[in-house]
C-alpha positions in Angstrom: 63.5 74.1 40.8 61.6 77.0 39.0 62.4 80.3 37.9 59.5 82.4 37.0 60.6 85.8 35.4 58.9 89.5 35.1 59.8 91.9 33.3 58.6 95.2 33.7 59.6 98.2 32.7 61.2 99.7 36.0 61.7 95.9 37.3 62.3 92.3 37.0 61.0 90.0 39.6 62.3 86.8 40.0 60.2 83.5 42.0 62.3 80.8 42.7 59.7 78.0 42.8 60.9 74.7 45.1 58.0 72.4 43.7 54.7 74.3 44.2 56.7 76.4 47.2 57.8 80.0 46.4 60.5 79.6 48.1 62.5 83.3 47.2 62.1 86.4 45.2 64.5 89.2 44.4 64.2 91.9 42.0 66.9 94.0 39.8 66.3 97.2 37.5 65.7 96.2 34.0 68.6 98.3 33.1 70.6 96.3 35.2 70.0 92.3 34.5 73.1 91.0 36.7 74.0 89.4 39.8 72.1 85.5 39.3 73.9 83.2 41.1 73.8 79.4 39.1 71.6 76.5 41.1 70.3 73.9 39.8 67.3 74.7 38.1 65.0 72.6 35.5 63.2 75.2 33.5 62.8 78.8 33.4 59.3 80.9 32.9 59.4 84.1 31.7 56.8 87.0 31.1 57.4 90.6 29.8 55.9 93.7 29.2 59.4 94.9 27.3 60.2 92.3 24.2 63.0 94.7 22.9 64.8 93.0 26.1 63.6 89.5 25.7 66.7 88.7 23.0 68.7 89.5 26.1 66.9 88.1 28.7 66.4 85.1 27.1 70.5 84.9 26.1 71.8 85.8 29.5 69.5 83.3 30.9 70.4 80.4 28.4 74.0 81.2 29.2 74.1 81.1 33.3 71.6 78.1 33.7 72.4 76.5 30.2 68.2 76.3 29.5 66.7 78.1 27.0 63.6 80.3 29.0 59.9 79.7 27.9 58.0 83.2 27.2 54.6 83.0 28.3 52.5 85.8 26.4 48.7 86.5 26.2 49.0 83.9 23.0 49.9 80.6 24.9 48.9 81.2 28.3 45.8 79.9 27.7 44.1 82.9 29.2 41.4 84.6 27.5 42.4 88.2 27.7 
C-alpha cells in the first residue's frame, strides 16, 4: 500500500494506492492535518506547494505510520519543468 500526498494551500489530498489501483482519496484543510487512521502501508509520497508545513507533514506522518515520507519536488521528479 501507497500513500501519495498533496499539499495545497486550501487542501491536502490523499491517494491510497493498492498496487497500481487508487483505491481511496480523502482530503482535510491544511490547517487541519488530523483524522488518518493507521493501515498498513509501505511508503509514503508526498508533494507540496507549502514547505513551511512539510517539517510537520513529514513528522505527523513518520509518527502514525512509523515511515519517514519521500518529497517529490520539481528537483527529483525527473520532470523537466
Amino acid at each position: 500500500m501507497l500513500i501519495a500526498v498533496d499539499v495545497g494551500n486550501t487542501n491536502i489530498t490523499f491517494g491510497l494506492f493498492e498496487g497500481r489501483r487508487l483505491a481511496r482519496t480523502w482530503r482535510c484543510d491544511t490547517r487541519k492535518v488530523a483524522g488518518l487512521q493507521s493501515r498498513k502501508v509501505d511508503g509514503i509520497i508526498v508533494s507540496s506547494v507549502v514547505p513551511e508545513i512539510d517539517g510537520k507533514i513529514k513528522k505527523i506522518l513518520k509518527k502514525k505510520f512509523g515511515i519517514t515520507p519521500v518529497f517529490v519536488t520539481h528537483k527529483n521528479a525527473g520532470i523537466k519543468i
